[in-house]
Every structure is written in structure tokens, then in C-alpha cells.
DSSP file (Angstrom, degrees, kcal/mol; ACC not computed):
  #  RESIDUE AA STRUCTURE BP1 BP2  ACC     N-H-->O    O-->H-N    N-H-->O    O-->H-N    TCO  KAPPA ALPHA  PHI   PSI    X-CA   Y-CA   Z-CA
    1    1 A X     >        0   0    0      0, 0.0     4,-2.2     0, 0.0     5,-0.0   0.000 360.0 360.0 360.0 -16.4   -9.2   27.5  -81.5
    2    2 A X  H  >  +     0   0    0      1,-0.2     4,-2.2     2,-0.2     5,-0.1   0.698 360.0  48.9 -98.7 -17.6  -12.9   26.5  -81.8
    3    3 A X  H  > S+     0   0    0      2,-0.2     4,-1.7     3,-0.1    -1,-0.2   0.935 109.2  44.0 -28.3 -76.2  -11.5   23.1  -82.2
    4    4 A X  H  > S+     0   0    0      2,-0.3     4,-3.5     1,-0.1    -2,-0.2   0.917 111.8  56.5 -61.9 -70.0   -9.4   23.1  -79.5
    5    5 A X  H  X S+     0   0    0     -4,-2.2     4,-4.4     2,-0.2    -2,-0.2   0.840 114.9  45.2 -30.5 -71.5  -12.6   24.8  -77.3
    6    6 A X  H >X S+     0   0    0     -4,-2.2     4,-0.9     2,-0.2     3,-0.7   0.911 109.8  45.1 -29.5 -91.5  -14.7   21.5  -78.5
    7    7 A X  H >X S+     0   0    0     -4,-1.7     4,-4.1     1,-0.4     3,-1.1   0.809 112.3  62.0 -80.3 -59.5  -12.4   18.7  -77.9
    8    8 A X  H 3X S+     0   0    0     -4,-3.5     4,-1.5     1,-0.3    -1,-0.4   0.962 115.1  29.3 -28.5 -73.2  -11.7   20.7  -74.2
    9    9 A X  H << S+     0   0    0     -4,-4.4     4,-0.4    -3,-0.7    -2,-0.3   0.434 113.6  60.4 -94.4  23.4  -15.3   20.4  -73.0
   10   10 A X  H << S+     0   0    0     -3,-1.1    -1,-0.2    -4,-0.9    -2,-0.2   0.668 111.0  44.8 -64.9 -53.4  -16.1   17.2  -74.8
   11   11 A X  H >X>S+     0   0    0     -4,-4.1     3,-8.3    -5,-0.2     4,-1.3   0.977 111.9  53.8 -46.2 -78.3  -13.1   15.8  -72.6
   12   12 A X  T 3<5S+     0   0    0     -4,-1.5     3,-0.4     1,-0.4     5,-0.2   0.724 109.9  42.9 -24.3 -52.5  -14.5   17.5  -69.6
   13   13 A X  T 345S+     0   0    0     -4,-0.4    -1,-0.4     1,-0.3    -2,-0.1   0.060 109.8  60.8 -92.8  19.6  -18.3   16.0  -69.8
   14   14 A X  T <45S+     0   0    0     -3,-8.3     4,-0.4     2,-0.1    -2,-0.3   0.477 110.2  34.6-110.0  -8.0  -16.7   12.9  -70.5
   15   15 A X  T  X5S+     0   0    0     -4,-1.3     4,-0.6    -3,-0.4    -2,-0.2   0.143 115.9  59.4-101.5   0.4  -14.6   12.8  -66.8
   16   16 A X  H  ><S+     0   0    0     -5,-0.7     4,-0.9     3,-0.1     5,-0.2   0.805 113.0  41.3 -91.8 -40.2  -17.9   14.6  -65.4
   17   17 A X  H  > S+     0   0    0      2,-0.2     4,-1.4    -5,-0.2    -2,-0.2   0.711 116.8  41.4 -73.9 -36.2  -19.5   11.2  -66.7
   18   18 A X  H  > S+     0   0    0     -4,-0.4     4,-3.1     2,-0.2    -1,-0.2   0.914 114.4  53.2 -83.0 -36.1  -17.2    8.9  -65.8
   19   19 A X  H  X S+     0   0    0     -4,-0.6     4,-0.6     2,-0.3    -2,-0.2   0.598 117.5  42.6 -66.8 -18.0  -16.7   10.7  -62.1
   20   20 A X  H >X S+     0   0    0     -4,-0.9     4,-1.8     2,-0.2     3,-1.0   0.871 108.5  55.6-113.1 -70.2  -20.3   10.5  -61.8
   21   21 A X  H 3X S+     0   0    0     -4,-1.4     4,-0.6    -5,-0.2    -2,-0.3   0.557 108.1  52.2 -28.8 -33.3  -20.4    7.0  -63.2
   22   22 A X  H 3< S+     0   0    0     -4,-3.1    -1,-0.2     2,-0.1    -3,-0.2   0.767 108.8  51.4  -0.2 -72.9  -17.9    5.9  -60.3
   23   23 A X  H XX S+     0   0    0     -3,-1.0     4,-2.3    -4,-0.6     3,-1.5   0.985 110.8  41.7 -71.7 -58.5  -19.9    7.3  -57.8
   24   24 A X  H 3X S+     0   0    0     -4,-1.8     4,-1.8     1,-0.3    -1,-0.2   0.769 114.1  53.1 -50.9 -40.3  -23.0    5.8  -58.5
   25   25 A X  H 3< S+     0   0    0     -4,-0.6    -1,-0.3    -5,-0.3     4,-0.3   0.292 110.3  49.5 -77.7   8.7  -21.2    2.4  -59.2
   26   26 A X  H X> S+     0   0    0     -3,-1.5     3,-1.6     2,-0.1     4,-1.1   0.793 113.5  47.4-122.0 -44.5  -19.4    2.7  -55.5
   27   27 A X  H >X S+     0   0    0     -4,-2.3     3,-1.0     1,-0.2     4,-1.0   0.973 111.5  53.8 -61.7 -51.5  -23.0    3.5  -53.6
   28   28 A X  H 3< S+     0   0    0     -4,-1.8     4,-0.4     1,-0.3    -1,-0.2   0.506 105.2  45.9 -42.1 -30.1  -24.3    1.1  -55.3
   29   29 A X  H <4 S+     0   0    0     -3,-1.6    -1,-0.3    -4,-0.3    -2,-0.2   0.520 108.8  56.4-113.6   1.6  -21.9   -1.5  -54.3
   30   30 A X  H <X S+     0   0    0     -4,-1.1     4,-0.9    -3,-1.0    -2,-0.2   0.552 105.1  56.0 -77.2  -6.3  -22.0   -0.5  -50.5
   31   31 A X  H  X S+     0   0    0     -4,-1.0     4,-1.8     2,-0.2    -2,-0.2   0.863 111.5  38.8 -93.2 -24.4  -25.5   -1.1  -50.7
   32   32 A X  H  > S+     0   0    0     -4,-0.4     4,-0.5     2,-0.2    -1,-0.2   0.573 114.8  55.2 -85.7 -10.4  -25.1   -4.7  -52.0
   33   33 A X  H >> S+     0   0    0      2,-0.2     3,-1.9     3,-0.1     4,-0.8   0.948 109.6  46.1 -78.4 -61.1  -22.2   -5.2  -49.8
   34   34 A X  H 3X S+     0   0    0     -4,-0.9     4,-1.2     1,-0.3    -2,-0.2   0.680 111.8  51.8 -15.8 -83.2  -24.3   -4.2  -46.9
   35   35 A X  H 3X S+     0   0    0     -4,-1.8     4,-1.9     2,-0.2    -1,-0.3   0.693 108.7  48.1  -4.6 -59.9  -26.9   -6.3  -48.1
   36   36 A X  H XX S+     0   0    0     -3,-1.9     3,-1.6    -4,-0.5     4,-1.2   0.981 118.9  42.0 -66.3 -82.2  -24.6   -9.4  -48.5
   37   37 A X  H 3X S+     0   0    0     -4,-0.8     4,-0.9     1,-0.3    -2,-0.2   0.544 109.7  51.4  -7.3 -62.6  -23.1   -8.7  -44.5
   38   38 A X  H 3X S+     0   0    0     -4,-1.2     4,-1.0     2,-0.2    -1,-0.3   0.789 113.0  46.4 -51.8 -45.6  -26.0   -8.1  -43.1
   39   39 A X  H XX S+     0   0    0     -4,-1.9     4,-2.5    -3,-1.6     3,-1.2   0.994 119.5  49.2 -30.9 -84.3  -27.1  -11.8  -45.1
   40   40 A X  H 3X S+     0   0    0     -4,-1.2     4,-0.8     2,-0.3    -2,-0.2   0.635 106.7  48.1 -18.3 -58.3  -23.7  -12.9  -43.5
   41   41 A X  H 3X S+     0   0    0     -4,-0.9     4,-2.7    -5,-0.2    -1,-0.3   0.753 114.3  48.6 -82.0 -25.5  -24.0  -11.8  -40.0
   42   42 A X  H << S+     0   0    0     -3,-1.2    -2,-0.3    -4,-1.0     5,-0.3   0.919 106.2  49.9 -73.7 -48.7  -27.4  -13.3  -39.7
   43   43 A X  H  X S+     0   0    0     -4,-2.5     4,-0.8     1,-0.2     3,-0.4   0.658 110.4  55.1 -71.6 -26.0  -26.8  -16.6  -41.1
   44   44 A X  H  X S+     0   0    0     -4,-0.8     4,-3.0     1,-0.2    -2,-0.2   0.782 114.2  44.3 -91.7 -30.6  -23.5  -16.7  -38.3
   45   45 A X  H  < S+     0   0    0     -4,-2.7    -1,-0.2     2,-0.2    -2,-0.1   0.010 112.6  48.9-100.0  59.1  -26.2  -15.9  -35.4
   46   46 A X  H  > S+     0   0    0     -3,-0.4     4,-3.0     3,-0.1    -2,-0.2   0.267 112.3  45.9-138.9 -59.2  -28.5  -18.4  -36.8
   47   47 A X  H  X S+     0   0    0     -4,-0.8     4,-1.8    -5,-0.3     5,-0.3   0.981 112.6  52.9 -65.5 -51.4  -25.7  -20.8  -36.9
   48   48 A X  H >X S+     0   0    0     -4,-3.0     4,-6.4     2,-0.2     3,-0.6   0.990 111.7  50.8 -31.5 -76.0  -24.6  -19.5  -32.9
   49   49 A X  H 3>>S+     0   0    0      1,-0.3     4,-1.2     2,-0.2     5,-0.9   0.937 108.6  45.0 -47.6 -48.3  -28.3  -20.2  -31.8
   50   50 A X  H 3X5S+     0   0    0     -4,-3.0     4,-3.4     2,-0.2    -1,-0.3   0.975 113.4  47.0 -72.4 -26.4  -28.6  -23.5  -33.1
   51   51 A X  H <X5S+     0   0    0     -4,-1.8     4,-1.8    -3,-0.6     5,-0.4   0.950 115.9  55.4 -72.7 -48.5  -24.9  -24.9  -31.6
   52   52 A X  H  X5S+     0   0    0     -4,-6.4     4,-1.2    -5,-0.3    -1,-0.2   0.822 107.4  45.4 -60.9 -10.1  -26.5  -23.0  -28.4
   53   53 A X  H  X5S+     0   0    0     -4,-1.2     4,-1.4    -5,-0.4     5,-0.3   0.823 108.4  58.4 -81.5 -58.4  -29.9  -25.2  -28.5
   54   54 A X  H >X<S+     0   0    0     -4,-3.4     3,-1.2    -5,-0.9     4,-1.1   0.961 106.5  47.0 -44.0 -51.8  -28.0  -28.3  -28.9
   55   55 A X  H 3X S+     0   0    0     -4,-1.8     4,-1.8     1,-0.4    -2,-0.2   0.736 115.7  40.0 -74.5 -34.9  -26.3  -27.8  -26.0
   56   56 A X  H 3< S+     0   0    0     -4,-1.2    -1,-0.4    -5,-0.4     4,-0.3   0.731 110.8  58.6 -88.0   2.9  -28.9  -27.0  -23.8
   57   57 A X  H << S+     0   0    0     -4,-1.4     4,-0.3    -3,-1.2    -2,-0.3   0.674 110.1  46.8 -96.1 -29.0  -31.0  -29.6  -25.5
   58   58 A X  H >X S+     0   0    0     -4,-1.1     4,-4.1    -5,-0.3     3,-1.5   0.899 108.9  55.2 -88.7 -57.9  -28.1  -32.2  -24.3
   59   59 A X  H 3X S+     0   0    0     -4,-1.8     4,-0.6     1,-0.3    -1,-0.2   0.883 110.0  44.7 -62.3 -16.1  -28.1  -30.7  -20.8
   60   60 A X  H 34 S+     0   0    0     -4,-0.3    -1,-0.3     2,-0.2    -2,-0.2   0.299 108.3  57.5-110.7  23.9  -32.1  -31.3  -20.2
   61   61 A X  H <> S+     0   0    0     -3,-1.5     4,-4.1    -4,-0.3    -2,-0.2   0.528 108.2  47.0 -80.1 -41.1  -31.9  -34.5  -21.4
   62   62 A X  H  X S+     0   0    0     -4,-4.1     4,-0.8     1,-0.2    -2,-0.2   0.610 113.5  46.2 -93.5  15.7  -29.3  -35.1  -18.8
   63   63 A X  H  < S+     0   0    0     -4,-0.6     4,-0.4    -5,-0.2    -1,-0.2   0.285 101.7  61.4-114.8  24.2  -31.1  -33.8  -16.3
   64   64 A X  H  > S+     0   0    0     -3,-0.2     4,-2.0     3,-0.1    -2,-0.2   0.758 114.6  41.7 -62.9 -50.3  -34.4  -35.5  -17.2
   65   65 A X  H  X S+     0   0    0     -4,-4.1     4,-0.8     1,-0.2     5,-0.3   0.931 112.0  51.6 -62.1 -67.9  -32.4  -38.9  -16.5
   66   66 A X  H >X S+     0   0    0     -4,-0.8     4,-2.7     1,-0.3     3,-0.5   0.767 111.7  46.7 -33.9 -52.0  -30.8  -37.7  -13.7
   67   67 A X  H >> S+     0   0    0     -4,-0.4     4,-3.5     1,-0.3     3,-1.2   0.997 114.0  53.5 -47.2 -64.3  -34.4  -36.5  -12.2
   68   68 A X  H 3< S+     0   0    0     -4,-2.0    -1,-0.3     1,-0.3    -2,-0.2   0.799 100.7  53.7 -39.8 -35.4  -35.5  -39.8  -13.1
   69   69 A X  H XX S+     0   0    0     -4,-0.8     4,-1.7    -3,-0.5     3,-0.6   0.779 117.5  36.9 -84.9 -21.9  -33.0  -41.6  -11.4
   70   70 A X  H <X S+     0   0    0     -4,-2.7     4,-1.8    -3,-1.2     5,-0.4   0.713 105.6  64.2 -90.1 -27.8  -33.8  -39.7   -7.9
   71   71 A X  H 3< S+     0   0    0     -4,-3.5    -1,-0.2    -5,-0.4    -2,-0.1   0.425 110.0  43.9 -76.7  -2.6  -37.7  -39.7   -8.6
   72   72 A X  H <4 S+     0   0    0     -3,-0.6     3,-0.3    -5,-0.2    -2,-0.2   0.685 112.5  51.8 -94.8 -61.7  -37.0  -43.9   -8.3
   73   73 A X  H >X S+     0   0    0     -4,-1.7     3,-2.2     1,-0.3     4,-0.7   0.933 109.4  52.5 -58.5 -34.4  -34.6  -43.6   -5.1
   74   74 A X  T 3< S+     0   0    0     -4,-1.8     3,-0.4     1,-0.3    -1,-0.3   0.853 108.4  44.8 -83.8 -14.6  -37.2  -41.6   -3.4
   75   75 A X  T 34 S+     0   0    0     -5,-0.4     4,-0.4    -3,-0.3    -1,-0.3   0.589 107.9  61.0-100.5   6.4  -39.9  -43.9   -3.9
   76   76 A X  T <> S+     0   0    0     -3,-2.2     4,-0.7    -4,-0.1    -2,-0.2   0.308 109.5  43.0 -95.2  -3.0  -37.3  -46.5   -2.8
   77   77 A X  T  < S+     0   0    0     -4,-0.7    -2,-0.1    -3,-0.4    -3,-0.1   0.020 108.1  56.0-131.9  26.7  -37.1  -44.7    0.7
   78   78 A X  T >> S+     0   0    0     -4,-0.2     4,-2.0    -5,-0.1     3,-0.8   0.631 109.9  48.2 -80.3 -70.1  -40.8  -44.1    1.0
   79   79 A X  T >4 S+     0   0    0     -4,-0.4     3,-4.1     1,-0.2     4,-0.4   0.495 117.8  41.2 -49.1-100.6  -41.2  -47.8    0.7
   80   80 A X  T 3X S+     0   0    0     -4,-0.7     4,-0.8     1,-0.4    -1,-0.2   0.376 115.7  48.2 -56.4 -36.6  -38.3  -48.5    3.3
   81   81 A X  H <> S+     0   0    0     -3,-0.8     4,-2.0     2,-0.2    -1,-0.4   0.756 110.3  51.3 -73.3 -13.5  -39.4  -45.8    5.6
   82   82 A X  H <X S+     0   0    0     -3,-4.1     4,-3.3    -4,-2.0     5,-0.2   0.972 115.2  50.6 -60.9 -51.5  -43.2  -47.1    5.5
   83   83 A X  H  4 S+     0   0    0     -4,-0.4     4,-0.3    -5,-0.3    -2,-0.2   0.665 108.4  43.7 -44.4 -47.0  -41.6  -50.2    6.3
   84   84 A X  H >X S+     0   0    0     -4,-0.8     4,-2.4    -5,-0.3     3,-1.7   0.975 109.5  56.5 -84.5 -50.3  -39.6  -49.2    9.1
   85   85 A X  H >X S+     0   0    0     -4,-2.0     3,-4.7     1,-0.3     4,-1.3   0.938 106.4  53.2 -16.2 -97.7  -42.5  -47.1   10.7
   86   86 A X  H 3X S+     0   0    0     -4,-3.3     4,-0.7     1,-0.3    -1,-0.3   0.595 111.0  49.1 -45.9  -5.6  -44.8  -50.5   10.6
   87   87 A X  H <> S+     0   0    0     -3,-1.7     4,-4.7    -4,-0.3     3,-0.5   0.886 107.0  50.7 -85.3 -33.8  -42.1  -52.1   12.3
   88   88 A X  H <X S+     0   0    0     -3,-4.7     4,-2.1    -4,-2.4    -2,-0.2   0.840 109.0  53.2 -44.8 -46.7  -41.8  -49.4   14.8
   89   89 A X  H  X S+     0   0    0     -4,-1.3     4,-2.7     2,-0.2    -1,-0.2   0.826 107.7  48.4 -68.6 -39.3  -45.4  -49.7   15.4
   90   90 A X  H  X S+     0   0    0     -4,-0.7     4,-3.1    -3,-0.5    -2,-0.2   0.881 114.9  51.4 -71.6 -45.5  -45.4  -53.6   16.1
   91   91 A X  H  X S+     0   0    0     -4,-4.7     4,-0.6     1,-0.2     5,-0.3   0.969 110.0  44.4 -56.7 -32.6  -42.4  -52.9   18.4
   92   92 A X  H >X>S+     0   0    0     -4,-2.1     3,-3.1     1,-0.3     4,-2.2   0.953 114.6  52.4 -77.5 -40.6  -44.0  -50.5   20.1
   93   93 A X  H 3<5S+     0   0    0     -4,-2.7    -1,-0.3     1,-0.2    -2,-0.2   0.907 111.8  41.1 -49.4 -40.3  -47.0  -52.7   20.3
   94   94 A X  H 3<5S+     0   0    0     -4,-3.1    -1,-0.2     1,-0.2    -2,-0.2   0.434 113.6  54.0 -92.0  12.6  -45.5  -55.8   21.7
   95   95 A X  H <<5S-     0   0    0     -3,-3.1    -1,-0.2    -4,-0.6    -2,-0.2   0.382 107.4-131.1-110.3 -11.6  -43.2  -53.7   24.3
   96   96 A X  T  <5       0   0    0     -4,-2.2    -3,-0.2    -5,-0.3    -4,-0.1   0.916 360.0 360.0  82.4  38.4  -46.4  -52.1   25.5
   97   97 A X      <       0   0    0     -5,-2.0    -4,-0.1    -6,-0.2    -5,-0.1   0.587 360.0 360.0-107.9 360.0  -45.5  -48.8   25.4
């Protein structure tokens, strides 16, 4: 019986050991999953932010030309309205008004 008694709690603190050895090995590997995920989820809004950057980087570049192209026509209808003015001014002169 004293055998028997042995070999009984010998088992027993060896499934208290394992059950414990389990657990520890299962916290352990939510903390490294975590770890990993958290890695994971960062690196995907890292990757978000730069595709978003481009895109606005693409949209002020085309509206730097665009600006550019209106910031020429308006200084092509200053000149034409100076233009038109001094003519206005000679008519007016040579109608006498």
C-alpha cells in the first residue's frame, strides 16, 4: 500500500507540474503573440500612412502646376487689361471727353 500511496502522489505532482507547466507556457505565448500583433498592426498603419502621403503628395503637385498655370493667365490679363485701359485713355483723349 505504501507503494501504491507513493506512485499516487508522485503521479499527482507530476500533472500538478505539467498543469502548471501548460499555464505558464500559454501566458507566455499570449504575451509574445501580443507582442508580434501589436508589431503587425503597426507596420500595416505605417504602410496605410505612407500609400496616404503619396497620394496627397501627387495631389499638391498637381495643384502646384495647376496654380502655376493660372498665376501665368493672370499676369496675361493684367498685361491685356493695362493695355486696354491705355487705349481707353488715348480714346478718351482724342474724343475730348
Amino acid at each position: 500500500m505504501k507503494i501504491l500511496r507513493v506512485k499516487i502522489a508522485t503521479n499527482m505532482s507530476t500533472e500538478i507540474l505539467l498543469l502548471i507547466s501548460n499555464v505558464l507556457t500559454g501566458i507566455a505565448a499570449f504575451f509574445v503573440g501580443k507582442r508580434r500583433s501589436d508589431a503587425e498592426t503597426d507596420n500595416q498603419v505605417l504602410r496605410n500612412l505612407e500609400l496616404s502621403i503619396g497620394l496627397y503628395k501627387n495631389i499638391i503637385d498637381d495643384l502646384k502646376s495647376e496654380i502655376h498655370e493660372l498665376n501665368i493667365k493672370v499676369q496675361d490679363l493684367q498685361k491685356r487689361v493695362e493695355g486696354l485701359m491705355a487705349e481707353n485713355r488715348k480714346l478718351k483723349k482724342h474724343n475730348g471727353l
